[in-house]
BAGUKOL-653318 format. One line per 8 residues: number of its first residue (from 1); their letters; for each residue y, x, z negated of C-alpha. Coordinates in Angstrom, 1 decimal. Each point is the difference from the previous one (the first is absolute). Layout:
<rs>
NUM	a	Y/X/Z ~ ...
</rs>
This chain:
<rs>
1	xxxxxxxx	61.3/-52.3/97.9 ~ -2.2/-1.1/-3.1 ~ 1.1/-2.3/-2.8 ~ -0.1/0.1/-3.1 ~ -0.5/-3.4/-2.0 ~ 2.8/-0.6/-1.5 ~ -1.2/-1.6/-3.7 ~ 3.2/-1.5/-1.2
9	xxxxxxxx	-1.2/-2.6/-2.0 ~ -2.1/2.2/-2.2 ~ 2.6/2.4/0.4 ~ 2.9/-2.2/-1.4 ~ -2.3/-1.6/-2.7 ~ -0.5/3.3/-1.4 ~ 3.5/1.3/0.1 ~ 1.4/-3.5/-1.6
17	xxxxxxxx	-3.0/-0.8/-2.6 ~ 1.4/0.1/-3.3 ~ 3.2/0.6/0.7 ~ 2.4/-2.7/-0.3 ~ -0.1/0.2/-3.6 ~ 1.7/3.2/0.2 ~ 3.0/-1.2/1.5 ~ 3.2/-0.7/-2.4
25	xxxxxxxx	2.6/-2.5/1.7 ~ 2.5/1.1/-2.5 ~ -0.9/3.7/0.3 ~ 2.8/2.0/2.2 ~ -2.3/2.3/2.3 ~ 1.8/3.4/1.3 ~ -1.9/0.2/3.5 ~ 1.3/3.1/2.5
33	xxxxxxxx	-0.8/-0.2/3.8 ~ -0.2/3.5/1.4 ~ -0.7/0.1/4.0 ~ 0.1/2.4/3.0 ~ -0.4/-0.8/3.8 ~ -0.3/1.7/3.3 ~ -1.5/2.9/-1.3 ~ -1.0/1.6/3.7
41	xxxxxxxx	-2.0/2.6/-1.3 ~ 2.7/1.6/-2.0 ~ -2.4/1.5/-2.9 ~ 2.0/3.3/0.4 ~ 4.1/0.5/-0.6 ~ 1.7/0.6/3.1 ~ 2.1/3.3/1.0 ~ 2.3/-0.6/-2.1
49	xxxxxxxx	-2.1/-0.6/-3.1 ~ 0.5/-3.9/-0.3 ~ -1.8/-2.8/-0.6 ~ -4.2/1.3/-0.2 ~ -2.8/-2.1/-2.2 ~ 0.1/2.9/-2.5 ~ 3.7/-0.7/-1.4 ~ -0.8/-4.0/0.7
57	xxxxxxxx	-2.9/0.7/-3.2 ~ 2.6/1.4/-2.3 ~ 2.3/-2.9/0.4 ~ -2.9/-2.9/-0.1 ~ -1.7/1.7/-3.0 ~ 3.3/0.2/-1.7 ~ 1.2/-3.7/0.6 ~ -3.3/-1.0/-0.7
65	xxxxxxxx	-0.1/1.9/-3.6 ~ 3.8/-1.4/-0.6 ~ -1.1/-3.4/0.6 ~ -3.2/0.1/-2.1 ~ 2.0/1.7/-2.9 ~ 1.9/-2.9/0.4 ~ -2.1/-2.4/-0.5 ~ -0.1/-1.4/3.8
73	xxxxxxxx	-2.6/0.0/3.1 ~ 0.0/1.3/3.0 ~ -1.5/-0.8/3.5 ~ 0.3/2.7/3.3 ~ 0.0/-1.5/3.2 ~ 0.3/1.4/4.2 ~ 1.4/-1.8/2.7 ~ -2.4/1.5/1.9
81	xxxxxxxx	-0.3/2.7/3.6 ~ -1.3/2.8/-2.1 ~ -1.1/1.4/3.5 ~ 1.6/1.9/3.2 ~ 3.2/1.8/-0.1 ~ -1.2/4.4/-1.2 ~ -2.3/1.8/2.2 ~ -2.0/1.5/-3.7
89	xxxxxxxx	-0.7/-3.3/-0.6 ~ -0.7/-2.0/2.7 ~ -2.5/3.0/1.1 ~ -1.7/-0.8/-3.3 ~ -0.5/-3.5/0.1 ~ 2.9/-0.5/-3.0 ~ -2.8/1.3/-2.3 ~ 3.0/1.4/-2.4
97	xxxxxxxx	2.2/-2.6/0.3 ~ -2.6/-3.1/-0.7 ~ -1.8/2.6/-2.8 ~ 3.6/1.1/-1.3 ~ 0.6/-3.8/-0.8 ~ -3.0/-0.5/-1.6 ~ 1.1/3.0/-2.1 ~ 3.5/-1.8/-0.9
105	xxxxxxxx	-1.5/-3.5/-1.1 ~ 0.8/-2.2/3.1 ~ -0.7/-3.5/-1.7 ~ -0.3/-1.3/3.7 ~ 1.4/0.0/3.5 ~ 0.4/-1.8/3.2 ~ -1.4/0.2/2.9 ~ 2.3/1.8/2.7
113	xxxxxxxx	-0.3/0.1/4.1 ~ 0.0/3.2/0.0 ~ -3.3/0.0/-2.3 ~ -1.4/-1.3/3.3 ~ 1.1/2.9/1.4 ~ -3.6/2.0/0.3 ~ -3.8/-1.5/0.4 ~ -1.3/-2.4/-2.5
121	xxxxxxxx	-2.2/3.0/-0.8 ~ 3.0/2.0/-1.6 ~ 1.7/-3.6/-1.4 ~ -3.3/-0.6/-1.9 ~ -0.1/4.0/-1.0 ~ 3.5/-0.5/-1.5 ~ -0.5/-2.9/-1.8 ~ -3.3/1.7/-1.6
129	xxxxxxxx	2.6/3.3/-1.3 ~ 2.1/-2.6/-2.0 ~ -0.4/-2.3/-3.6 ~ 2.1/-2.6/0.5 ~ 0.1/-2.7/2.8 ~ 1.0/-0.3/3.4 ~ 1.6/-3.6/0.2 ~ 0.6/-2.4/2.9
137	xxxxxxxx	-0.6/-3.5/0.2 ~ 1.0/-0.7/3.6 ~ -2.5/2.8/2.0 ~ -3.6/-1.7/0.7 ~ -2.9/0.3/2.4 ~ -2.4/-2.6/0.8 ~ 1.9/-2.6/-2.3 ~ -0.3/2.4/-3.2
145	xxxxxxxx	2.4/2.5/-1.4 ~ 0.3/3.5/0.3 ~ 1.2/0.8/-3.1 ~ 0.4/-1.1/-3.4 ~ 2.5/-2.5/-0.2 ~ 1.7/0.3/-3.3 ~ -0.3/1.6/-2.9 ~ 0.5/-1.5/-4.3
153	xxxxxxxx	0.9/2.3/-2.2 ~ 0.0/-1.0/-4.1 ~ 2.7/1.6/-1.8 ~ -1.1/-0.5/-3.4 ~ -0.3/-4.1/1.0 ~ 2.7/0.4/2.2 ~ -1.0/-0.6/3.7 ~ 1.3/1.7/3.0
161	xxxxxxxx	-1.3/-0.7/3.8 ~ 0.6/2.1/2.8 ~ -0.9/-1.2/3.2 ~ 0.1/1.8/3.1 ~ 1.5/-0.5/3.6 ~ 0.0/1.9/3.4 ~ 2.5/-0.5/2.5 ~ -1.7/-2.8/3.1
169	xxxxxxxx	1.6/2.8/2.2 ~ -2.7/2.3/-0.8 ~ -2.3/-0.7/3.0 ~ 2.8/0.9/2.4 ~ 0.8/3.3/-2.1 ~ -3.3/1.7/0.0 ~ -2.7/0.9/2.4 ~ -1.9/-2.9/1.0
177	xxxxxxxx	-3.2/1.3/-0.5 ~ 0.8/0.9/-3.4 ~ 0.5/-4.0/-0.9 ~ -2.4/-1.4/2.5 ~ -1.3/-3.6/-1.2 ~ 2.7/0.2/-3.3 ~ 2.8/-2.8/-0.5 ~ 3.3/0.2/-1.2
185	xxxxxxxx	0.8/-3.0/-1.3 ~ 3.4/-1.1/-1.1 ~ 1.0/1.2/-3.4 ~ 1.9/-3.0/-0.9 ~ -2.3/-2.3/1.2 ~ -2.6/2.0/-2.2 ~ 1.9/0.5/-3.0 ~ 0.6/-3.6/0.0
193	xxxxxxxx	-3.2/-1.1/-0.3 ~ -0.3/2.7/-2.4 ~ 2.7/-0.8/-2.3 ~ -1.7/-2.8/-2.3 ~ -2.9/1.8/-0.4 ~ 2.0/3.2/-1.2 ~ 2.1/-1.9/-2.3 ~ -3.0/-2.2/-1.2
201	xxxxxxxx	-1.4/3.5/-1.5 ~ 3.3/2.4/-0.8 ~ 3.5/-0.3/-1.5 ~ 1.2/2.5/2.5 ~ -0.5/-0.1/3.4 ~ 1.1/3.2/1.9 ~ -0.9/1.0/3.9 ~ -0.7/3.3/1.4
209	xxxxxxxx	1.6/-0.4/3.5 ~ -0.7/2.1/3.1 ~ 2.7/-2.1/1.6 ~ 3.3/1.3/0.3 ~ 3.5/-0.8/-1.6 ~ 2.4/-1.6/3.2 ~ 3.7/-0.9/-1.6 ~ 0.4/-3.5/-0.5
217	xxxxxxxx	-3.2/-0.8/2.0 ~ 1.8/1.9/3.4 ~ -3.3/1.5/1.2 ~ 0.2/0.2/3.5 ~ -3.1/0.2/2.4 ~ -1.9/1.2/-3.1 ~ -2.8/-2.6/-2.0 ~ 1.8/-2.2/-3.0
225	xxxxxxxx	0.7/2.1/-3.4 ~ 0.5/-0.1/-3.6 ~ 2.9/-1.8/0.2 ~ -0.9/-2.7/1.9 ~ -3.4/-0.2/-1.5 ~ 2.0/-0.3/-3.4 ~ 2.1/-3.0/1.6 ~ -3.3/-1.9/1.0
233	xxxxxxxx	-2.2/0.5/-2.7 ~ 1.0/-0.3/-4.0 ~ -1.4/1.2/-2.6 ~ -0.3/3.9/0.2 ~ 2.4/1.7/-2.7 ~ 0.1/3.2/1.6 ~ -0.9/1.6/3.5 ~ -0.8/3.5/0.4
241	xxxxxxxx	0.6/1.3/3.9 ~ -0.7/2.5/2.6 ~ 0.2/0.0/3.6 ~ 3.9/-0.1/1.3 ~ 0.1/3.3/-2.2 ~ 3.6/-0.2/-1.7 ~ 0.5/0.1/-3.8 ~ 1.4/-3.8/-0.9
249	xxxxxxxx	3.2/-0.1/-1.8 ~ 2.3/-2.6/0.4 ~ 3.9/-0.5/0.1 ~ -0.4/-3.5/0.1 ~ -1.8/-2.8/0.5 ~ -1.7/0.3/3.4 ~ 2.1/3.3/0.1 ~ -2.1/3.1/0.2
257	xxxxxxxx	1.8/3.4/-1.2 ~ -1.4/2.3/2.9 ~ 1.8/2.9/-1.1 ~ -1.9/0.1/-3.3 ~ 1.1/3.4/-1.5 ~ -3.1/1.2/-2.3 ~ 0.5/0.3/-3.7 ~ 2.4/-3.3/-0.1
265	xxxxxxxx	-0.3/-3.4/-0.9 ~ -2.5/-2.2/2.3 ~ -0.1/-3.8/-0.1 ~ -3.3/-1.5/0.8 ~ 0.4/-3.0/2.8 ~ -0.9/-3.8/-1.2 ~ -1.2/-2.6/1.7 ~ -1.2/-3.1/-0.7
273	xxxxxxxx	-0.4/1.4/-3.7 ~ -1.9/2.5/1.1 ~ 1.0/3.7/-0.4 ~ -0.3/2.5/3.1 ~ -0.1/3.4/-0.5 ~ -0.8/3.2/2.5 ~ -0.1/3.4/-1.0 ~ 0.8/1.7/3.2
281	xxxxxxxx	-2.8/2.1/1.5 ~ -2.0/3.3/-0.4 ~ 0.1/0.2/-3.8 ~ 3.8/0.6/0.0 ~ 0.4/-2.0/-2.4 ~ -1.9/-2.0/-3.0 ~ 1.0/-3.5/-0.7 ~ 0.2/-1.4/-4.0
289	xxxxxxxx	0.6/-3.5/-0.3 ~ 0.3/-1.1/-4.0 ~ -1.5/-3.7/-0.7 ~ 0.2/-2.3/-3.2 ~ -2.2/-2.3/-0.1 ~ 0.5/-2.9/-2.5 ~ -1.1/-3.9/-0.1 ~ -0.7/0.0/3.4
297	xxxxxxxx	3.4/1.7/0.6 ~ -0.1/3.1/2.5 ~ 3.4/2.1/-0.3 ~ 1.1/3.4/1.6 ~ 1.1/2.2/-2.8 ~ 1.1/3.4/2.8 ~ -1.2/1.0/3.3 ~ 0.0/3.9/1.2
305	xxxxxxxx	-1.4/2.0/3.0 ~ -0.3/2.8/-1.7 ~ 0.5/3.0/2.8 ~ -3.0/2.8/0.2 ~ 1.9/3.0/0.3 ~ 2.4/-1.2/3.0 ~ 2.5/2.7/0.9 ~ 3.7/-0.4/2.0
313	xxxxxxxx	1.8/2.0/1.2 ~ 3.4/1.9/-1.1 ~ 1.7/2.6/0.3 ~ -0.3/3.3/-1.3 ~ 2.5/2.6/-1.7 ~ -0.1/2.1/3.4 ~ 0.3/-2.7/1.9 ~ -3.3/-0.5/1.6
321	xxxxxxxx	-2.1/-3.1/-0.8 ~ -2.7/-0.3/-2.4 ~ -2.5/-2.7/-1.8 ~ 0.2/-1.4/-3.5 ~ -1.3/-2.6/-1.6 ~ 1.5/-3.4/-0.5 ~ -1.8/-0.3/-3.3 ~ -1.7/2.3/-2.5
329	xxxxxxxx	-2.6/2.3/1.7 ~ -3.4/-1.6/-1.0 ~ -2.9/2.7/-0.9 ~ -3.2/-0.5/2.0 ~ -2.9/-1.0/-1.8 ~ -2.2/3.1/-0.1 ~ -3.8/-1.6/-0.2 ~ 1.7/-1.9/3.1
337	xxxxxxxx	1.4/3.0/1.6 ~ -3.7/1.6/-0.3 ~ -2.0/-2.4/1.6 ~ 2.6/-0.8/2.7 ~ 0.5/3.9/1.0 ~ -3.1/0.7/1.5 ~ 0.2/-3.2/2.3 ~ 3.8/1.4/1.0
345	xxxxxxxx	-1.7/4.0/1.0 ~ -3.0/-1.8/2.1 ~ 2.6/-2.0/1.9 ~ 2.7/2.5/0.3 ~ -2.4/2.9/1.4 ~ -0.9/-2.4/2.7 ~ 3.5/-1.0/0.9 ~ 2.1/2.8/-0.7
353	xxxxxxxx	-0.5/1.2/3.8 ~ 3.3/-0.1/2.3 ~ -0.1/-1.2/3.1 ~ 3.3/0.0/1.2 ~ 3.6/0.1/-0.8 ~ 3.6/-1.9/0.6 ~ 3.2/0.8/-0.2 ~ 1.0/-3.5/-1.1
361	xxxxxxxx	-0.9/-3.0/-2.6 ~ -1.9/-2.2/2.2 ~ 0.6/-3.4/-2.0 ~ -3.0/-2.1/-0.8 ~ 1.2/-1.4/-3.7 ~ -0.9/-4.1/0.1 ~ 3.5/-1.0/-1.1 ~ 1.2/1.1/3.5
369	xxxxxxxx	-2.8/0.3/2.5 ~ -0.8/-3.5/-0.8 ~ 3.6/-1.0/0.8 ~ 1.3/2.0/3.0 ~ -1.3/2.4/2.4 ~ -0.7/3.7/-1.4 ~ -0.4/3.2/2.0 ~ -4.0/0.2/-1.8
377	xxxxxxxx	-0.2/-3.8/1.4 ~ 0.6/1.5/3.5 ~ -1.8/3.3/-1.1 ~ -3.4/-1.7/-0.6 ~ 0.9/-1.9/2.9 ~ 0.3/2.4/2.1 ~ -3.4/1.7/-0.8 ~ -1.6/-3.0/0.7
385	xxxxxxxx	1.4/-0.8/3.2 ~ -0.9/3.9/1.1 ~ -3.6/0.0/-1.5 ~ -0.8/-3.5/1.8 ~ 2.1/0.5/2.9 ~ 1.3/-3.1/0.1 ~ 4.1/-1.4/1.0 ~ 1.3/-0.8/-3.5
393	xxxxxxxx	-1.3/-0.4/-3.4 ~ -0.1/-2.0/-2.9 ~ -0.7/0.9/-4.0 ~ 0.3/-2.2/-2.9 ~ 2.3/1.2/-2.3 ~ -2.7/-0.8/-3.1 ~ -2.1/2.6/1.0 ~ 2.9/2.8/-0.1
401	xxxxxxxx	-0.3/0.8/-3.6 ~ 2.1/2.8/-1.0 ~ 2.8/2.5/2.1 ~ -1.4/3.5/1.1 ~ 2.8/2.5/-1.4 ~ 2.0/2.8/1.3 ~ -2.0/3.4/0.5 ~ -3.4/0.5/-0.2
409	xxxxxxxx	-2.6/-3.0/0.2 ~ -3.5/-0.2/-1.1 ~ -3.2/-2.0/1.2 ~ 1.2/-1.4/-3.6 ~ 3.3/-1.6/1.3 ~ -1.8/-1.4/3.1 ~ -2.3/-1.7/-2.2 ~ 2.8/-1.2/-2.4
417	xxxxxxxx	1.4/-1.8/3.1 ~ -3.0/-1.4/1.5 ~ -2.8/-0.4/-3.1 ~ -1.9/-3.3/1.6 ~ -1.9/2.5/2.3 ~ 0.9/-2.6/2.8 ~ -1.0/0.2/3.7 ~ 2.2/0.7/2.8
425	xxxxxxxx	-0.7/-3.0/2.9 ~ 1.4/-1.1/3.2 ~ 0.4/-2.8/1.9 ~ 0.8/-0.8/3.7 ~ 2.3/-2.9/0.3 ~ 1.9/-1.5/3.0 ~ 3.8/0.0/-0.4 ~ 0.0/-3.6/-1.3
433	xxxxxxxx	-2.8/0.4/-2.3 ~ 2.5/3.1/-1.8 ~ 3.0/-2.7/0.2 ~ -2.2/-2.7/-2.2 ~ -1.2/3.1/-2.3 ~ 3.5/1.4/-0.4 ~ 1.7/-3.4/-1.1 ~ -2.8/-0.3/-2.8
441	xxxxxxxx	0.9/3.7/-1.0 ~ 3.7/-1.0/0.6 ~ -0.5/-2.6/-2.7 ~ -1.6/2.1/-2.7 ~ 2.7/-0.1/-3.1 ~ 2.1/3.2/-0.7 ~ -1.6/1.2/-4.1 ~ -3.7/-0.8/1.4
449	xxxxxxxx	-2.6/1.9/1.0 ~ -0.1/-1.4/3.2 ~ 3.2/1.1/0.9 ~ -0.7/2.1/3.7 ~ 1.1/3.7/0.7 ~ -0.2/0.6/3.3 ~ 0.1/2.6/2.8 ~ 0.2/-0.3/3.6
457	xxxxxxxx	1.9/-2.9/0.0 ~ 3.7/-1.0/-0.2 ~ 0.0/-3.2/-1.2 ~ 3.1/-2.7/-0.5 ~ -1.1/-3.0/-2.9 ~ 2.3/-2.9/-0.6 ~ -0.9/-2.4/-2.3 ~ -3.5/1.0/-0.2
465	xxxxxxxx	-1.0/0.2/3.6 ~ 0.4/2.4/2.6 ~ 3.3/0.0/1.9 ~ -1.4/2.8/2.0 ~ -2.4/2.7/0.7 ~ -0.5/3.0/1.9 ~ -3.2/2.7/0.4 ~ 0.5/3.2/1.7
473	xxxxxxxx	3.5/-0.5/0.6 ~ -1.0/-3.2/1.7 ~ 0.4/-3.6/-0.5 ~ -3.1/-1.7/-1.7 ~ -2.3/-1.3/3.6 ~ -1.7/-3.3/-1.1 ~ -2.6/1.0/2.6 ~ -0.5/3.5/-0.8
481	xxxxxxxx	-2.3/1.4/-2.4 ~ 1.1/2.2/-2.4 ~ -2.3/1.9/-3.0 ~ 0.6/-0.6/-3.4 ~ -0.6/2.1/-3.1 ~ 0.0/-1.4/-3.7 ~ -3.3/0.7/-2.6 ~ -3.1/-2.0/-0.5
489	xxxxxxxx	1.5/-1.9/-2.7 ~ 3.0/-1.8/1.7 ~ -2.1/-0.4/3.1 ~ -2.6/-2.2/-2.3 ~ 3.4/-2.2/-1.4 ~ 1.1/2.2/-2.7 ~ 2.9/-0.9/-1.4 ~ 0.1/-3.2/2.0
497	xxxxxxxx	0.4/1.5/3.5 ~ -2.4/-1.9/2.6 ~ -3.2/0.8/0.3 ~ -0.4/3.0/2.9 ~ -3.4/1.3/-1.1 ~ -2.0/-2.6/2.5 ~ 2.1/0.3/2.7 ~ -1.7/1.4/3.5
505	xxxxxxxx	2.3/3.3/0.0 ~ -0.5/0.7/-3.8 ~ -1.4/3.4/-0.5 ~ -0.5/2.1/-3.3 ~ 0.4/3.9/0.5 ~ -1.9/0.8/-2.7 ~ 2.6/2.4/-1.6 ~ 1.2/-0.5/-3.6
513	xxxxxxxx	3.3/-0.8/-0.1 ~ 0.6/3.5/-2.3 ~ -1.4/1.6/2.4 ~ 2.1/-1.1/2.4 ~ 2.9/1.2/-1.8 ~ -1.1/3.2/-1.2 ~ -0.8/1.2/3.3 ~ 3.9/-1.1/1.6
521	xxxxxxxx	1.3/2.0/-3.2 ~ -1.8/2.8/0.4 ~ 1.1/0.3/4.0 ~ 3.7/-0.2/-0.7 ~ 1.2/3.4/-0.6 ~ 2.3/-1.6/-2.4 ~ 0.0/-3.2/0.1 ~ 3.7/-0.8/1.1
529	xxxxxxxx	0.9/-3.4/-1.9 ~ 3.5/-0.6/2.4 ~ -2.6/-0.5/3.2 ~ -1.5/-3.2/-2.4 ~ 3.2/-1.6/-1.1 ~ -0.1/-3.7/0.9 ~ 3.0/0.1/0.7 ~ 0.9/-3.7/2.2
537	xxxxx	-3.1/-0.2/1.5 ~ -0.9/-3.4/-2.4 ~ 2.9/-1.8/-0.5 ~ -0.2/-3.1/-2.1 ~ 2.9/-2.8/-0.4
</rs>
């Protein structure tokens, strides 16, 4: 990776030379926050026709034109992952998506994992497409940072930083290649030291967070948040997120709504006198928090998340069930629409080609394959253990990143399930080796990525460890070996599993993970979701 010096010195002088004598203590400044997050390559609106960076233009140029009318200023901020998650993206480097928000005035953005998700090559291509800054203070190699640590913007005298912060569980989310060399240091920690150098220079000090939003600081196995980083460090007024992926409205203090209905009222969280907010993921939805600013004085006027075209479902006057929207329908921008369509046909032509079919959902949505075991969880499973011919098998539930539906599937869906482009490995392991590796697995928290699907295996967990275990229909043999399958990235400690990738009966296959897949699709004539039910095969008390 090569650096680029980062001249902020010279860089802050000439943002902040001559401009304290524009600000006016007694001066009320109107200052609107619009942010996104966890945009996964969702330039284009779904099946449905929701969500899509072309209707996202139409709302940010119209807030931003009723703000300005209004006499107020306006800042818009991402939390960050603006790769992996649609085939005609990731297959084009996020070209539209990084170019489409350089098209709707991004004023900055953090730094997500999943940026690390390709070579530095591609990293250092994307951050070439865009106009605005990539921002993380707490990502360095060889003592220096990656990236561009904060950002001061002048208001007309009024002074707004955004710094930027990346998850410290990045290096055990991403290819280890892909970060070889690079720290992630602890955000707090970071934004500590940060803090009196950001409030020696701004009246507002706002982070862009890659970090997640955990209820009341209840994070589980996964690396500290914005709450608690709110708890330990003062002095931020607002904190925009990403990561955990849930739009932030709160019931109460330290009481998240998580049955948010789009369109209502939304409560940003507060900690510490900080405010917290999340817009969800995917473009669904655009947040619009409403500042005054006066004498030193920060206050929240209104807070929205503004929904992009979301749809539920009712039903209709014959019965049957159709969309509408929760809102007004929003009109797509049309110069948008034009430069996003031909990115859509070159991707579409490529993946538009079935490969299989099923007579059943096979579930793969995060809110449950993280939690519980799903028949796609035993599904991929399965494919794995068959390709590798190994006893049982083991896949993270972060890299299952959508369901495959009902009916026909497409190299399209296979790739919407499995977009890392991981590789399938094995390894050999005696039968107490696989005891010590299931009771790490058995720990992994229920809502994380780590959480194991399995197949192969009937497995009873009690209180976190294994109560007991049988292969083949067989009690677990401390002295037998048995064969292994997971992907390259949890063999290498991804999501905190331990480290197989050295071990003396670790070998890689050399298939894509994808491939994998597509291939076990394709030689079920359906594919016959009852024969992957999990049905008690994990049980968990």
């Amino acid at each position: 990776m090569s650096l680029k010096p980062l001249l902020l010195p010279m860089l802050i002088g000439a943002l902040l030379s001559g401009c304290a004598a524009n600000y006016q203590p007694e001066k009320t400044y109107h200052l609107t926050i619009l942010h996104t997050n966890d945009h996964h390559g969702r330039f284009w609106k779904n099946g449905d026709g929701e969500y899509g960076m072309a209707a996202r233009k139409t709302v940010i140029d119209q807030i931003r034109a009723d703000v300005k009318a209004q006499g107020g200023y306006s800042l818009l901020l991402d939390g960050g992952d603006v790769n992996t998650g649609v085939p005609e993206s990731d297959m084009q480097d996020a070209e539209p998506d990084f170019k489409g928000m350089a098209k709707l005035g991004y004023d900055a953005m953090a730094v997500g994992n999943h940026e690390f998700d390709n070579p530095w090559s591609v990293l250092s291509k994307q951050r070439e497409w865009i106009n605005f800054p990539m921002l993380s203070a707490n990502i360095y190699k060889d003592g220096q940072r990656l990236f561009k640590p904060y950002q001061v913007f002048n208001l007309d005298g009024l002074k707004v930083a955004v710094v930027g912060l990346t998850t410290d569980d990045t290096a055990k989310m991403v290819d280890p290649a892909n970060v070889q060399g690079v720290t992630f240091r602890k955000p707090a920690e970071e934004a500590a030291a940060l803090m009196p150098e950001l409030r020696g220079q701004a009246n507002i000090v706002i982070a862009a967070t890659h970090m997640g939003h955990y209820t009341n600081g209840a994070r589980g196995v996964n690396a500290e948040g914005d709450v608690e980083m709110a708890r330990q460090v003062k002095g931020f007024d607002l904190i925009v997120g990403g990561h955990s992926q849930n739009p932030v409205c709160m019931k109460a203090e330290n009481v998240r709504n998580d049955a948010y209905v789009p369109g209502t009222e939304c409560a940003p969280d507060r900690q510490n006198g900080a405010w917290i907010v999340q817009a969800h993921e995917w473009g669904k939805y655009v947040g619009r928090a409403d500042f005054e600013y006066r004498n030193g004085e920060m206050k929240l006027v209104k807070y929205t998340l503004v929904p992009i075209n979301l749809k539920k479902t009712v039903k209709g006057d014959d019965g049957k069930d159709k969309k509408v929207f929760y809102t007004s329908e929003i009109k797509e921008d049309v110069d948008m629409l034009k430069f996003l369509t031909p990115y859509q046909e070159k991707g579409r032509a490529a993946l538009d080609v079935q490969v299989g079919e099923s007579d059943g959902k096979l579930e793969g949505d995060r809110n449950v394959v993280r939690k519980e075991p799903t028949n796609l969880g035993v599904f991929i499973a399965t494919a794995m253990m068959q390709k590798s011919k190994a006893d049982f098998a083991l896949m993270n539930a972060g890299g299952i990143r959508d369901s495959m539906p009902a009916g026909k599937l497409t190299y399209k869906d296979v790739l919407k399930v499995h977009p890392f482009g991981n590789m399938l490995v094995y390894v050999d392991l005696s039968g107490k080796e696989v005891l010590d590796y299931l009771n790490a697995a058995a720990k992994m928290t229920a809502g994380s990525g780590a959480f194991p699907q399995f197949a192969g295996i009937r497995l009873e967990i009690e209180g976190g460890a294994v109560k007991s275990a049988s292969i083949g229909g067989k009690p677990l043999d401390p002295v037998k070996t048995y064969r292994m399958a997971l992907n390259n990235f949890t063999a290498a400690g991804g999501d905190g599993y331990p480290k197989l990738s050295t071990h003396p009966g670790y070998v890689n296959t050399g298939y894509v993970d994808a491939d994998v897949l597509r291939e076990f699709v394709a030689a079920q004539k359906p594919v016959k979701t009852a024969q992957y039910a999990p049905g008690d095969a994990v049980t968990r008390k």
